[in-house]
N, C-alpha and C positions, 0 to 999 in steps of 0.2 A: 319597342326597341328592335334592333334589325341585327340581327346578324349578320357579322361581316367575315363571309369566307377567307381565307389566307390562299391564292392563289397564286401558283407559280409564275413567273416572270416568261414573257415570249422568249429570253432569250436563252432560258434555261430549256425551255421545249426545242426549240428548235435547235440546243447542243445534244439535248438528247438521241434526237431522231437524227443528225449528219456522226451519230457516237460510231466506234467501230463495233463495238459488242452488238449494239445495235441490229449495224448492217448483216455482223454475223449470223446473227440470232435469223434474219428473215431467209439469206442465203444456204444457210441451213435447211430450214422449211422448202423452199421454194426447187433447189436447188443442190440436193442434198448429194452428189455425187462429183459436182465443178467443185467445192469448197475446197479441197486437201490438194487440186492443182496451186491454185491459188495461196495455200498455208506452208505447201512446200517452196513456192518463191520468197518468201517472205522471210522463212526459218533459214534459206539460201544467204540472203541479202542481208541476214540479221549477222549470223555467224561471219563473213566474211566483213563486216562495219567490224562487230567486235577485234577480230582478231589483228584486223588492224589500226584499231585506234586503243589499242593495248599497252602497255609498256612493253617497248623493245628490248628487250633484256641481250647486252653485249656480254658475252661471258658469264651471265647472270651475276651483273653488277644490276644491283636497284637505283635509280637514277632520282636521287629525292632534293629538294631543295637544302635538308638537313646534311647530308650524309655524301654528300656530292656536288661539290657547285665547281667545278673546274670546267675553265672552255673547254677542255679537251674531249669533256664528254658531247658536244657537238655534232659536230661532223661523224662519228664511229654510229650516232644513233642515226642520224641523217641517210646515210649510207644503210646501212642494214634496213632499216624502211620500206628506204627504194627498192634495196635485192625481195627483199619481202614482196612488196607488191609485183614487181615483174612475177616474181611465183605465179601467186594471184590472178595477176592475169592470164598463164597460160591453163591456169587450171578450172577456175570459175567459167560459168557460163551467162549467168542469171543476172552478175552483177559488175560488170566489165564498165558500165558507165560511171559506175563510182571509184572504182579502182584507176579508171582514168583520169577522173576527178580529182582525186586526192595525189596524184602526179604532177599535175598541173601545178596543183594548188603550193605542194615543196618545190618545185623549180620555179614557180615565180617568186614564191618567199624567201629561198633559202639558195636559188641556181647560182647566183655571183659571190657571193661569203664560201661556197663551199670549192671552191678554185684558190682561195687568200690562203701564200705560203704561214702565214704566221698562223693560221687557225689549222692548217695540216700539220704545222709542226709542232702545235701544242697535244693531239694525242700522242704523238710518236714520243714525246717525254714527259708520258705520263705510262710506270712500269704497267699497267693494266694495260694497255695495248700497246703498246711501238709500232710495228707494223702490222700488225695482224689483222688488222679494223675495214683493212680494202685489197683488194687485188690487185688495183689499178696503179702501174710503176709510175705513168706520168704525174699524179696526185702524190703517190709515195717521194720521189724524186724530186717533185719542187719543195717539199717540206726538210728534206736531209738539204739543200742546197742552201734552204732559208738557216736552217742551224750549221752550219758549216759556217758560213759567212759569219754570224755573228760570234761563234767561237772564235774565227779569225781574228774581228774588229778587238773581241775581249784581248787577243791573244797579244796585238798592237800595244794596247794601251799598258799591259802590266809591261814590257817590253822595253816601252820606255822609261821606265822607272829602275830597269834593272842595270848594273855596271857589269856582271860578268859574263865573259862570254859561253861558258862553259852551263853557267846556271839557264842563259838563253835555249840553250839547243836542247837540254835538258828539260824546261818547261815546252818548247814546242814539239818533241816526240811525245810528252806525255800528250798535251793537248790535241794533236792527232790523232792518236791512238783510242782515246777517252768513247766518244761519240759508239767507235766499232767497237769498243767493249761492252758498252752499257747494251747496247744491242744484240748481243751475242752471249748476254749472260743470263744463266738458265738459274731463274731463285724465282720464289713465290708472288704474285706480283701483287707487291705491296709500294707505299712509300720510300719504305726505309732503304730500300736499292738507291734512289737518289743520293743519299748521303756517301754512298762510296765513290760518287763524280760529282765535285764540287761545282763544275762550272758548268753541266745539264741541268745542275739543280739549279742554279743563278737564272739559267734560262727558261726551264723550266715554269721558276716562279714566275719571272716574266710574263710570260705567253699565255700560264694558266689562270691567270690571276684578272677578274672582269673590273672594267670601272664601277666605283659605286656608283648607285643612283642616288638620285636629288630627289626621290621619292618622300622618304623619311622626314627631309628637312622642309620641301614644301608642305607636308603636312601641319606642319604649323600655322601656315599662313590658309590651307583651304578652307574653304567654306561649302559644307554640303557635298555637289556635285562639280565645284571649279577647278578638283585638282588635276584631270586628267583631259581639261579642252585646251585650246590652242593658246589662249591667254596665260595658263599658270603652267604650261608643261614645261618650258623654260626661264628657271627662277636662276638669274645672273647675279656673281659678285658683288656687283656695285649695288643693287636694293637689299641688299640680301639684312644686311644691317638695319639699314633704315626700318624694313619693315618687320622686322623684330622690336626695334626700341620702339617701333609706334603700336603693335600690340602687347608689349606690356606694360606701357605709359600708358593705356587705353582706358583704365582707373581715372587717372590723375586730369583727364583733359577732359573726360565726362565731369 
């Protein structure tokens, strides 16, 4: 009988020897006064990755899918990111290509959404931030303009519903006045501030409020790996039945 050695695979040798411990290991030996140039870029390039692929902590609000789902939380992280990495940039040396990188990378993702008055105006009424979220008046500025307006249109329609004239002018000082209070008023910043401006909180809801997704309900229908390519990411009204009653009739036609 022949013994049959268990021999490793070429292509576990050859992960072994391109390994970084590896290369360590020889650059050490060989070498042994370049390695710590080399461990100090690397411990450079690690800590500046980390610190910005961290959670941005806005006022040290934790930003969790649980505990926080409002668009408002958007833009205010978007924005601090960015101010982050300009830091970054003036300060790093070693890793300016990836700070560059990840710039790029939110202004092509994120450069046109973060100009949209109704996504500016959903931090501003949300009491965790109003203004505080940017420095920048023209970005502040188009979001008080988008809720002013809609206050407006609100302010039409109860308008015409009303008979007195007294009760009109009554409802429109308050409703002017609303917006600069809610603003200007110094309390904890919680939800419960909405409740004392009925029609910030209307809007509010509005703006902070995401569509669901068809995630959930395509679930039903995927299969394996079909629920997220081009054929099933769009599950329309009209099948949407049918192909329900044909997977649970799927019993009865077998």
């Amino acid at each position: 009988m022949r013994c049959r050695l268990s021999l490793p695979k070429q292509t576990d040798i050859s992960a072994f020897k391109n390994s970084t411990s590896n290369l360590r290991k020889h650059v050490t030996k060989v070498h042994p006064n370049k390695l710590s140039k080399y461990t100090d870029l690397l411990e450079s390039h690690r800590k500046r990755k980390s610190s910005s692929s961290s959670d941005t902590p806005v006022k040290n609000a934790k930003i969790t899918a649980f505990t926080a789902v409002h668009m408002g939380l958007l833009l205010p992280t978007l924005y601090q990111l960015r101010d982050k990495l300009k830091r970054l940039e003036s300060s790093c040396k070693t890793s300016t290509p990836l700070v560059h990188a990840l710039q790029q990378g939110i202004q092509k993702r994120f450069g046109d959404i973060m100009k949209e008055p109704e996504l500016i105006a959903a931090p501003i009424l949300l009491p965790r931030f109003r203004t505080s979220w940017t420095t920048e008046e023209n970005i502040l500025n188009a979001g008080l303009d988008y809720i002013r307006n809609h206050l407006d249109a609100d302010l039409d329609e109860v308008i015409s519903t009303n008979s007195s004239p007294s009760d009109e002018d009554d409802f429109f000082a308050s409703k002017t006045q609303e917006l600069e209070r809610y603003l200007s008023r110094l309390s904890p910043a919680g939800m419960d501030l909405l409740h004392t401006f009925p029609h910030s909180k209307k809007l509010s809801l509005k703006v902070n409020t995401g569509l669901p997704a068809s995630a959930a309900c395509e679930r039903l229908f995927s299969n394996a790996g079909l629920l997220f390519i081009a054929k099933r990411s769009q599950l329309h009204c009209k099948n949407l039945e049918s192909q329900l009653l044909l997977k649970l009739n799927r019993d009865i036609t077998e």
